[in-house]
C-alpha positions in Angstrom: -10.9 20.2 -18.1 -9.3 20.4 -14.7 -10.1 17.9 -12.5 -10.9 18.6 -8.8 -8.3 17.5 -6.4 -9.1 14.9 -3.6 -9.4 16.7 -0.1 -8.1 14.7 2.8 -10.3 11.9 4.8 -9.0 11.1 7.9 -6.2 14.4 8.3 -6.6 15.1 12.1 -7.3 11.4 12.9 -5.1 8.7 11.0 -2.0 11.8 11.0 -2.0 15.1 11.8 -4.2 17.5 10.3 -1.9 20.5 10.6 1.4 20.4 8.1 4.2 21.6 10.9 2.8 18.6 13.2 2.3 16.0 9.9 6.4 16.7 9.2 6.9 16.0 12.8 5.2 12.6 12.9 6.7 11.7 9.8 10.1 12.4 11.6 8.9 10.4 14.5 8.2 7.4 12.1 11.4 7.6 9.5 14.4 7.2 10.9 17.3 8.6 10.4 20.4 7.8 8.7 18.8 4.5 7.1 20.9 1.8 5.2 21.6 2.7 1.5 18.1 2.1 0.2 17.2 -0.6 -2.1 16.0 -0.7 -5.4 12.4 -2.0 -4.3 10.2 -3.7 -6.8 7.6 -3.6 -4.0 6.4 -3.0 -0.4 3.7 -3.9 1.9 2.9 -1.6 4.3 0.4 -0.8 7.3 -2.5 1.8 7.2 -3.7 1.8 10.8 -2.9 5.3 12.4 0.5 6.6 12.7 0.5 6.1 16.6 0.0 2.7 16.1 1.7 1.2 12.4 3.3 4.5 11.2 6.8 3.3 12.6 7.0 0.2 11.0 5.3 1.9 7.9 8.2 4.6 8.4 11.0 2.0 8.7 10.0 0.2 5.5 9.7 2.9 3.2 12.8 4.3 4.6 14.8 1.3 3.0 13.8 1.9 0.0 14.4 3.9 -3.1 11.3 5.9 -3.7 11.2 6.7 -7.5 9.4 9.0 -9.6 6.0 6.9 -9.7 4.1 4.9 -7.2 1.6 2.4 -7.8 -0.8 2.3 -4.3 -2.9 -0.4 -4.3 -5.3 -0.8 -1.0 -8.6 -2.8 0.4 -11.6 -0.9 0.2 -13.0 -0.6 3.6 -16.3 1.3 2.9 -17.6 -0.7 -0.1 -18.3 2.3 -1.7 -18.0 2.2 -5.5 -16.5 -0.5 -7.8 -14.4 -3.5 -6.9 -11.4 -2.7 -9.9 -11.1 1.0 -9.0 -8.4 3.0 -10.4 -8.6 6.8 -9.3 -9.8 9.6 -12.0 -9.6 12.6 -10.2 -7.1 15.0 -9.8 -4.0 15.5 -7.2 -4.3 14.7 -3.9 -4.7 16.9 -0.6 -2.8 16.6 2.1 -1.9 19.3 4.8 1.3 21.5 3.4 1.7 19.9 0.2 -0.4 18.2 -2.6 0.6 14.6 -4.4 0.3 15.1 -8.0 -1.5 12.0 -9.9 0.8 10.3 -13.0 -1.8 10.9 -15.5 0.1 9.3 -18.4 0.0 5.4 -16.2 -3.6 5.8 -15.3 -4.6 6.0 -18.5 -2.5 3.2 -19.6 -4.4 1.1 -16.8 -7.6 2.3 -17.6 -7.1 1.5 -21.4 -6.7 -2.6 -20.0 -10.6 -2.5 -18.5 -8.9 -4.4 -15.7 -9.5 -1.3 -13.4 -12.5 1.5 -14.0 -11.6 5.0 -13.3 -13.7 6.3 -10.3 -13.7 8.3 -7.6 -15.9 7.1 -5.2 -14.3 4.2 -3.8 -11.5 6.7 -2.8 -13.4 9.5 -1.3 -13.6 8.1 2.4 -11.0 5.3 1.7 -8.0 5.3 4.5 -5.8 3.0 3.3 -4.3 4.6 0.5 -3.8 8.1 1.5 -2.1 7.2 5.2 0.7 6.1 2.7 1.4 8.8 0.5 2.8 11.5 3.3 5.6 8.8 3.3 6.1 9.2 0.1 6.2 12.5 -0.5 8.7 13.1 2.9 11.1 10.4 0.8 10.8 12.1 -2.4 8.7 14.9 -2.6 8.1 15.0 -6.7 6.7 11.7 -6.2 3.6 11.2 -8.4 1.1 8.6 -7.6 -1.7 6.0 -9.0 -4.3 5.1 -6.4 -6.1 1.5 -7.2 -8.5 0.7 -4.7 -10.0 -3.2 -5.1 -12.7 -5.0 -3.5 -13.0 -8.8 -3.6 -11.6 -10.6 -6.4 -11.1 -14.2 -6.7 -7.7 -15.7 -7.2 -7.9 -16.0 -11.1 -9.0 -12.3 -11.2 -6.0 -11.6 -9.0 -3.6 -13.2 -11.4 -5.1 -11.5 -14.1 -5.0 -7.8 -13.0 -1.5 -8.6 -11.6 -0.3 -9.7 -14.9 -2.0 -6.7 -16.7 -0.7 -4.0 -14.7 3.2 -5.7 -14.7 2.6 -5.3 -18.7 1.6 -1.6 -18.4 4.5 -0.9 -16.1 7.0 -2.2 -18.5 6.1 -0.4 -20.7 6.1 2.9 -18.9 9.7 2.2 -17.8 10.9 1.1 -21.0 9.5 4.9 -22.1 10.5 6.4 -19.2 13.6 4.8 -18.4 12.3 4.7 -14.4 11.0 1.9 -12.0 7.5 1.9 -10.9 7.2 1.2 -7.2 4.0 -1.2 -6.6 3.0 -0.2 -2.5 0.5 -2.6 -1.0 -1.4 -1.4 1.7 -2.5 -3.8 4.7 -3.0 -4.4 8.2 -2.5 -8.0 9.3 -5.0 -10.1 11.6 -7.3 -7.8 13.0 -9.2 -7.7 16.6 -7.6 -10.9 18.0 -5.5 -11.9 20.9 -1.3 -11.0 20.5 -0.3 -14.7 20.5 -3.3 -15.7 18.1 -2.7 -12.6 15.7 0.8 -13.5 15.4 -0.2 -17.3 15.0 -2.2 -16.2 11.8 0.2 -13.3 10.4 3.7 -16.1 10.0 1.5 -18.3 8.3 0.4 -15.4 5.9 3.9 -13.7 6.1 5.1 -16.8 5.1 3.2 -16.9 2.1 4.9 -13.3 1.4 8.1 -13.9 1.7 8.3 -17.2 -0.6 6.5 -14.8 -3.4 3.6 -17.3 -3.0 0.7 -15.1 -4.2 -1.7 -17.6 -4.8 -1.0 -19.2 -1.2 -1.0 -16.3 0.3 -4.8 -15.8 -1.4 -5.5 -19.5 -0.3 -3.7 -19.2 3.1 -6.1 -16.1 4.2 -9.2 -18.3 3.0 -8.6 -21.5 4.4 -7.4 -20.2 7.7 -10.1 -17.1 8.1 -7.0 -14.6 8.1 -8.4 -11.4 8.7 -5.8 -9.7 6.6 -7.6 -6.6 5.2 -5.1 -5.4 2.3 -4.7 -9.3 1.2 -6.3 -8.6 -2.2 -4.4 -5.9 -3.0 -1.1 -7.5 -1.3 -2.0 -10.9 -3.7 -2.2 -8.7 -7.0 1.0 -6.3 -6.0 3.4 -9.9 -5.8 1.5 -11.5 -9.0 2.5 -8.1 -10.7 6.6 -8.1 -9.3 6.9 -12.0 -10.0 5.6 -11.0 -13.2 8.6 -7.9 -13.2 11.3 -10.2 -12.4 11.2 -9.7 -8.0 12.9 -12.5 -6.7 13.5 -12.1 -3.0 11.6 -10.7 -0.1 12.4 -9.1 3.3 10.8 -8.4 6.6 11.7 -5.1 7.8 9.5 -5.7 11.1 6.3 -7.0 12.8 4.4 -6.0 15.4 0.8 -4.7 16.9 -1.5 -2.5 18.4 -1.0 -3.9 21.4 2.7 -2.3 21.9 1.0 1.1 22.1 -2.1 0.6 23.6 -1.3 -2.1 26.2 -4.2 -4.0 25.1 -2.9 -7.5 23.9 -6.2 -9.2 24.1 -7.5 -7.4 21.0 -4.6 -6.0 18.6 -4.3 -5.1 14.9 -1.1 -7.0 13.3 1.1 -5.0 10.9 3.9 -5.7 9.1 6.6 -3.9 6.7 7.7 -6.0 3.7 10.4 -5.0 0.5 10.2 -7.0 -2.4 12.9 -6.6 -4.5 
């Protein structure tokens, strides 16, 4: 049976909601003539509108290779749904073009009971689908696998990390391709500039060592309001588990730089994993 497609959520607010304009804001925030891209095992990547993150979001999947499947793992931000949810619905909507859903992985994932195939923890969910326009302007056969997770604690983190780097070994060994895990996150959120970036080095830090358990126990101790931190913590326990042994910063900044408000800003960063 054909499954219904996912219509857009927030086309016309997060990015255009008009395909001629969404290829010119992608343009804006992908710049050209990037260095040779990398092999990436990962990235962590903002969701706040394009105005705001989609330039650093731009520059970082720029630099890397996009291949034929992406894993995109964000927060869920309406607590709709369950807390492990994988998505079970068709392709997904977008103005001008439609992202096509790898089928074969889901079910793979879905056969671990780590994750529960559903759709309504992804109906209204932002943080997902401002990512996959990228994707589909850097390769446009680009299939995806949308995972959207609540709160989990840092054992259960481990554990669905671990269980989705065994499925996507085995998909590549099959399909002789790499799986590209795509966190989704904004950084502190609603604080002043000097504060926010006070909080985000001590979680980037956490990052960029491949430290997923201190990033988990950083955020906690510290109160970082780092929205995408479970799904960051699971995407790095799942590429340690695939071999990733370095991490980059591509670039950091806020919402501040736009709006000229620095007393309350949104953090974002862009992150490869490789």
């Amino acid at each position: 049976m054909l499954q219904p497609a996912r219509p857009p959520a927030v086309a016309g607010r997060f990015y255009p909601g008009e395909g001629r304009r969404l290829d010119a804001e992608l343009r804006r925030c992908l710049p050209q003539g990037p260095p040779a891209p990398v092999a990436a095992r990962m990235v962590m990547v903002p969701h706040a509108g394009y105005v705001y993150s989609g330039p650093i979001a731009g520059e970082t999947f720029a630099r890397v290779t996009v291949p034929a499947t992406a894993l995109v793992l964000c927060p869920n931000h309406t607590g709709l749904g369950d807390r492990r949810s994988l998505w079970g619905g068709g392709d997904w909507a977008f103005p001008g073009f439609s992202l096509g859903v790898d089928r074969e992985l889901t079910g793979r994932l879905a056969a671990t009971g780590l994750l529960h195939a559903e759709a309504r923890a992804h109906a209204m969910e932002h943080a997902a689908e401002v990512q996959m326009p990228f994707l589909h302007a850097r390769r446009s056969d680009v299939k995806v696998v949308p995972i959207c997770l609540g709160q989990l604690g840092l054992h259960e983190c481990r554990e669905l990390g671990a269980g989705v780097a065994r499925v996507i070994s085995e998909h590549e060994r099959e399909h002789a391709g790499r799986v590209l895990l795509v966190a989704s996150t904004d950084m502190s959120h609603y604080e002043t500039a000097a504060l926010a970036r006070h909080h985000d080095t001590m979680a980037l830090e956490r990052v960029l060592a491949l430290d997923p358990a201190g990033l988990f126990e950083v955020c906690e101790r510290e109160q970082i309001s780092m929205c995408g931190r479970i799904p960051t913590v699971v995407s790095l326990f799942a590429a340690l588990e695939l071999s990733a042994s370095r991490a980059e910063l591509v670039r950091y900044g806020n919402s501040g730089e736009v709006s000229g408000d620095f007393d309350q800003v949104v953090g974002y960063a862009g992150v490869i994993v490789s």
